[in-house]
N, CA, C and O atoms as CSV, one atom per row, in Angstrom:
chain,resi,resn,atom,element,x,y,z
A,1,UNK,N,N,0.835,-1.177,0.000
A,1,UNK,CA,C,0.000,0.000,0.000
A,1,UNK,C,C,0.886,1.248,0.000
A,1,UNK,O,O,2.045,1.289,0.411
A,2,UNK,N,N,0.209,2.217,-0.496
A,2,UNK,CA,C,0.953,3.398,-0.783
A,2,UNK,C,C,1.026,4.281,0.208
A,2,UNK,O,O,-0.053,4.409,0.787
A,3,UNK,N,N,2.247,5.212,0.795
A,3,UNK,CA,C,2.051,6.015,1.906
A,3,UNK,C,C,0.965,7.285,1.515
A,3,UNK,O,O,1.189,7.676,0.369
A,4,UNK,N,N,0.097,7.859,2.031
A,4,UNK,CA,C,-0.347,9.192,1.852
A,4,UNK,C,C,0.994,10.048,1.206
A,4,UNK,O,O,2.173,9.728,1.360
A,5,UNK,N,N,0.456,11.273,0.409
A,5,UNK,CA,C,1.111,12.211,-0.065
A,5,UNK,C,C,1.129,13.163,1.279
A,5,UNK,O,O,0.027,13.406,1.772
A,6,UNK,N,N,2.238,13.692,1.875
A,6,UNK,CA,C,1.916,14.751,3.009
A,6,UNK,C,C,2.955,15.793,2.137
A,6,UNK,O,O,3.996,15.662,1.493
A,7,UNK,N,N,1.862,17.116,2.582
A,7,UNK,CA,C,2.710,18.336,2.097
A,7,UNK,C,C,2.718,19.090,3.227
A,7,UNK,O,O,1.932,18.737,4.106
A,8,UNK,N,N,3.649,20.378,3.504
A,8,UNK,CA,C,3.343,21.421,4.612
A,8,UNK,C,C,2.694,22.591,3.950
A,8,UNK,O,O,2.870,23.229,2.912
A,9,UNK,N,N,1.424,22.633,5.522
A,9,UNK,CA,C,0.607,23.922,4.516
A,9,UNK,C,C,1.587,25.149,4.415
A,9,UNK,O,O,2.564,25.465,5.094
A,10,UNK,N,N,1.025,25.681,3.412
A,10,UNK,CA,C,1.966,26.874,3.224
A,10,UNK,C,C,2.088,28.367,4.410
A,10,UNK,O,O,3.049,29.135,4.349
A,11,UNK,N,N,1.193,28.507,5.198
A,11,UNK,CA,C,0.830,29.213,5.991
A,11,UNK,C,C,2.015,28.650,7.784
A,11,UNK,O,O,2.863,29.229,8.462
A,12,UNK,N,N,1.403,27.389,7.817
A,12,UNK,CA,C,2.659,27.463,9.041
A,12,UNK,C,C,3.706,26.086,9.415
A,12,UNK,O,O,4.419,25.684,10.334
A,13,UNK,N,N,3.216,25.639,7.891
A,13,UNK,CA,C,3.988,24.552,7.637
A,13,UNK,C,C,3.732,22.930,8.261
A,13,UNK,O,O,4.496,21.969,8.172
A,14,UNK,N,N,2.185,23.021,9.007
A,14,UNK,CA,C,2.468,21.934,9.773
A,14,UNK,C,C,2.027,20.935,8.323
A,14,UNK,O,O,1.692,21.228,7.175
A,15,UNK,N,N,2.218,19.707,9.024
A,15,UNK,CA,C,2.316,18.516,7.635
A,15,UNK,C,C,0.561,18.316,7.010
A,15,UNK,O,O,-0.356,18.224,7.826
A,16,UNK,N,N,0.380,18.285,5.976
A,16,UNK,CA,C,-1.517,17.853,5.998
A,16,UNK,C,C,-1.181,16.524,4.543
A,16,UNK,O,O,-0.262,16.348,3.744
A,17,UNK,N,N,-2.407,15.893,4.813
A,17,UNK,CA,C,-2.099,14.805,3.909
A,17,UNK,C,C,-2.887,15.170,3.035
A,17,UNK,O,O,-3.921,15.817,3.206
A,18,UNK,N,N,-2.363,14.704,1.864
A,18,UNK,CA,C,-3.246,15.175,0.260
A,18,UNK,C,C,-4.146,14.068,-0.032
A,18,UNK,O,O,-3.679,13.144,-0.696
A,19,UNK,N,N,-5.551,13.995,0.412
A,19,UNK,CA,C,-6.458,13.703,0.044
A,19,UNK,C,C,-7.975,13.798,0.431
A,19,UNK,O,O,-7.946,14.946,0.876
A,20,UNK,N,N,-9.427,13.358,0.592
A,20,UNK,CA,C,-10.736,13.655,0.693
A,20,UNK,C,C,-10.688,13.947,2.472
A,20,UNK,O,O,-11.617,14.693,2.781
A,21,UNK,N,N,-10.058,13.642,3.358
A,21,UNK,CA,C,-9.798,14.035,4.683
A,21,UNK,C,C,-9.692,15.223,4.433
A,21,UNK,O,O,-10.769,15.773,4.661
A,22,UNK,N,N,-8.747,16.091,3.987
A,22,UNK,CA,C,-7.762,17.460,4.241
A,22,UNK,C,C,-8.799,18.226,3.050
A,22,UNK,O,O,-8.297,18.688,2.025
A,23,UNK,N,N,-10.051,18.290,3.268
A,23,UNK,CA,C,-10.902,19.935,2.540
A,23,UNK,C,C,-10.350,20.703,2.270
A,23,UNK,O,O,-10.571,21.143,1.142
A,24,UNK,N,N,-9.119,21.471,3.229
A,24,UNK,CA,C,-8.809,22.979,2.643
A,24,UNK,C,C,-7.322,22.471,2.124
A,24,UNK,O,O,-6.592,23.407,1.797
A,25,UNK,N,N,-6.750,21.152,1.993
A,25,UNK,CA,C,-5.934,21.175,1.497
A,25,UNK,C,C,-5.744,22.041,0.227
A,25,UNK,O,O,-6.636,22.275,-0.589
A,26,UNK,N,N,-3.919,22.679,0.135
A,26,UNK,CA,C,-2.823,22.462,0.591
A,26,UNK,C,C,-2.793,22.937,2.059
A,26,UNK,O,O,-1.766,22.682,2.687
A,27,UNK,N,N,-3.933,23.688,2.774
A,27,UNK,CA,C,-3.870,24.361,3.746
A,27,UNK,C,C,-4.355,23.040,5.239
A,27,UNK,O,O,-5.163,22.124,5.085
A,28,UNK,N,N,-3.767,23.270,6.245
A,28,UNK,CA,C,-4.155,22.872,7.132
A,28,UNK,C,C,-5.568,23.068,7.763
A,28,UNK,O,O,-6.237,22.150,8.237
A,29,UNK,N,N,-5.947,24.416,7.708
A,29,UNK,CA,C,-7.275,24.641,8.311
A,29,UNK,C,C,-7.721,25.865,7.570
A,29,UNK,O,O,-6.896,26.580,7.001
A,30,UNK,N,N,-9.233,26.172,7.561
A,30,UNK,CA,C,-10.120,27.344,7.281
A,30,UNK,C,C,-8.896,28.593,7.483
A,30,UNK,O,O,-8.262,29.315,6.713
A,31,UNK,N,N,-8.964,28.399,8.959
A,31,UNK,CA,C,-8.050,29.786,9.306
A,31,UNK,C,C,-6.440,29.977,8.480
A,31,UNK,O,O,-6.042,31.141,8.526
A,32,UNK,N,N,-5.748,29.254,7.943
A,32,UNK,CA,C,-4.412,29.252,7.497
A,32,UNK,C,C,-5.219,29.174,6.033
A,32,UNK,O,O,-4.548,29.882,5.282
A,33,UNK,N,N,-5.949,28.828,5.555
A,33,UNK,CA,C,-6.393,29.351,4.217
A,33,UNK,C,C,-6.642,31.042,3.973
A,33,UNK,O,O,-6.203,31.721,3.045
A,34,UNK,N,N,-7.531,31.497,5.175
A,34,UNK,CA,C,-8.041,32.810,5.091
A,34,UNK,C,C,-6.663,33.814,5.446
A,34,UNK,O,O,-6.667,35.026,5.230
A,35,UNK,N,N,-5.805,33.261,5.878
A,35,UNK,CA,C,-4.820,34.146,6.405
A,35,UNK,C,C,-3.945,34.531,5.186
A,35,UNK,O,O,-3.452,35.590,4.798
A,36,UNK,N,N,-3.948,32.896,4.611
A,36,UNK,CA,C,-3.464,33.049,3.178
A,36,UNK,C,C,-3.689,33.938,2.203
A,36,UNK,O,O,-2.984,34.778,1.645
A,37,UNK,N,N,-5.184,33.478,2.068
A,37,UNK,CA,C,-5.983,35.154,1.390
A,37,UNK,C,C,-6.031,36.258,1.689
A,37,UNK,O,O,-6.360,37.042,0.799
A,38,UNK,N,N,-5.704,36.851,3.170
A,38,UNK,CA,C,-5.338,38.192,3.110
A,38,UNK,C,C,-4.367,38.466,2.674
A,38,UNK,O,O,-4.391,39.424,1.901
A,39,UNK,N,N,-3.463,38.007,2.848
A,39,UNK,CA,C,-2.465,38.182,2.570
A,39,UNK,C,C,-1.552,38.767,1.015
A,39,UNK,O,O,-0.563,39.474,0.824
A,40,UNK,N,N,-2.607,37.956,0.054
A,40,UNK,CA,C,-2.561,38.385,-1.318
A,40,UNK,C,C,-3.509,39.643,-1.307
A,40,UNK,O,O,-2.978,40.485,-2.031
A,41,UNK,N,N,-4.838,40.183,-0.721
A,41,UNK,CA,C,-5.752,41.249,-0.415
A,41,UNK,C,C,-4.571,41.636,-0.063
A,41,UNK,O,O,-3.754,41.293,-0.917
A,42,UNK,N,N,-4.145,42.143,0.724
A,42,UNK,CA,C,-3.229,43.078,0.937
A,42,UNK,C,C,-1.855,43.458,0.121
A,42,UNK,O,O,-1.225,44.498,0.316
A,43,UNK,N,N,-1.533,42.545,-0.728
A,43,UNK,CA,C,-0.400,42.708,-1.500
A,43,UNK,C,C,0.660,42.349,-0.908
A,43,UNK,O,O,1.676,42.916,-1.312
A,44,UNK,N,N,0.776,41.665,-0.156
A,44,UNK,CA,C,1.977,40.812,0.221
A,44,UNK,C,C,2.512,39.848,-0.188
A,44,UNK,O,O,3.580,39.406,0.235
A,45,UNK,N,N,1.764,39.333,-1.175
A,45,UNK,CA,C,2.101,37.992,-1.805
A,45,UNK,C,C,1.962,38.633,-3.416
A,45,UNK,O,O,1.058,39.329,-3.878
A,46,UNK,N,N,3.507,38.002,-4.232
A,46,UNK,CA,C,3.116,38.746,-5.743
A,46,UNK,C,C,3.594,37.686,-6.578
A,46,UNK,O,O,4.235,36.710,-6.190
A,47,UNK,N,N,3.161,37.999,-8.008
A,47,UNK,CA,C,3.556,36.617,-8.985
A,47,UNK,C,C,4.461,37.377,-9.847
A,47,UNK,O,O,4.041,38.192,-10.668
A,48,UNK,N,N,5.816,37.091,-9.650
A,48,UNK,CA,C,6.711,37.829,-10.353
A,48,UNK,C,C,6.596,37.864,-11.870
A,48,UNK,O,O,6.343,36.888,-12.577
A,49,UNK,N,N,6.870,39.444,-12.393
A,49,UNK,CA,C,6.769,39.418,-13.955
A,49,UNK,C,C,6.864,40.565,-14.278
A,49,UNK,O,O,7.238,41.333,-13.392
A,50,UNK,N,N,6.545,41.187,-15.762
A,50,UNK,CA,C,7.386,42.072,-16.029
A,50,UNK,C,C,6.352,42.917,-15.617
A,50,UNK,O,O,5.263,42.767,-15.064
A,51,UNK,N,N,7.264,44.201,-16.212
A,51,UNK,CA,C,6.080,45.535,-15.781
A,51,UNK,C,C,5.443,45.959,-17.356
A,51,UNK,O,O,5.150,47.148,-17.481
A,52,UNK,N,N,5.289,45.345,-18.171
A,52,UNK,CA,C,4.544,45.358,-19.097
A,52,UNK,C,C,3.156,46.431,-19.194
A,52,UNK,O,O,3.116,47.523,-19.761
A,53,UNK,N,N,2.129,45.775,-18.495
A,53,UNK,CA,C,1.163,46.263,-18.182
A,53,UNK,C,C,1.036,47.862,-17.519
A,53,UNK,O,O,0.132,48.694,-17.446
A,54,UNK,N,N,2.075,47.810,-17.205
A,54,UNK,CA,C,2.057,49.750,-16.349
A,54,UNK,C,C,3.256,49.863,-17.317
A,54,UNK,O,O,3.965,50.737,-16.818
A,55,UNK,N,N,3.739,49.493,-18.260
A,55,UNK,CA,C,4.390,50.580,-19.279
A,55,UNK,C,C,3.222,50.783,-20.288
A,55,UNK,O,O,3.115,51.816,-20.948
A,56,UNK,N,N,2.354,49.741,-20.370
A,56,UNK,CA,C,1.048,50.583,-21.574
A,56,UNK,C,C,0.056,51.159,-21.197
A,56,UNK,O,O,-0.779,51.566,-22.005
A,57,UNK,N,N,-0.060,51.306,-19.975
A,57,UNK,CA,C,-1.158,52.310,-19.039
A,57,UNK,C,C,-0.570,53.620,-18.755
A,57,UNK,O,O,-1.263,54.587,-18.439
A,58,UNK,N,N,0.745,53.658,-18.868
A,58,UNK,CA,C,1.464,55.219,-18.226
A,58,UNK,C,C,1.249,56.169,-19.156
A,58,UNK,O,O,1.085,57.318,-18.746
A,59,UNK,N,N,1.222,56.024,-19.949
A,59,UNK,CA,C,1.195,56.915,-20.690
A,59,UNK,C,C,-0.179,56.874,-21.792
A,59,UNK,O,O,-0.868,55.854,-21.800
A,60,UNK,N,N,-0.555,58.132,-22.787
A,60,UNK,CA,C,-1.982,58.077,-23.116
A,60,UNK,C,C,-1.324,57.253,-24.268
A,60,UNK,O,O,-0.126,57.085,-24.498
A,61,UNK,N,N,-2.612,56.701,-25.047
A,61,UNK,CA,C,-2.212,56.175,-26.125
A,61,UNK,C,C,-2.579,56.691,-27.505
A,61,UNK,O,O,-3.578,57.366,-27.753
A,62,UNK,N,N,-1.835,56.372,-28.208
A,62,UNK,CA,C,-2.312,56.855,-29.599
A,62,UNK,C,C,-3.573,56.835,-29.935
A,62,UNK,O,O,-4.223,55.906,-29.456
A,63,UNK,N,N,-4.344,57.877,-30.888
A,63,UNK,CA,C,-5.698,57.501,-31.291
A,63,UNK,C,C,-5.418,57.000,-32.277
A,63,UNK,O,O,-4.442,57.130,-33.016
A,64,UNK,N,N,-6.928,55.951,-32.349
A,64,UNK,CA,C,-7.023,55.134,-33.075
A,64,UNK,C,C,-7.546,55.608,-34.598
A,64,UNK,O,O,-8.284,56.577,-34.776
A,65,UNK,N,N,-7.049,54.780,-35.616
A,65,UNK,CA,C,-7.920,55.393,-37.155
A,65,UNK,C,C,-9.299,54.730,-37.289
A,65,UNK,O,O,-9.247,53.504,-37.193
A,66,UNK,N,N,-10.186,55.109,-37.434
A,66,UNK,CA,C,-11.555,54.170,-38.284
A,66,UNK,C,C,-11.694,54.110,-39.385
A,66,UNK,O,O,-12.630,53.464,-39.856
């Protein structure tokens, strides 16, 4: 038989096993999920990449032809 998959939740690391037991898996509990989510709400958590998007917003853009 196969061991369970255990990962640490990302919030405080304790171990949770990956499967129909663990609901909020990767998270240990409700609360280390929601903490999780503020956390991105607040901008503490970012997905690295370019600045693309705020170099074509800074400035106005050309008008368009019809």
């Amino acid at each position: 038989m196969k061991q369970p998959l255990t990962v640490a939740c990302p919030t405080c690391r304790a171990p949770v096993e990956w499967g129909p037991q663990s609901p909020h898996r990767p998270f240990c509990s409700e609360r280390c999920k929601l903490i999780d989510l503020g956390a991105w709400a607040a901008e503490e958590h970012a997905i690295p990449g370019d600045s693309l998007e705020g170099e074509l917003f800074s400035e106005e853009l050309p008008p368009r032809g019809h």
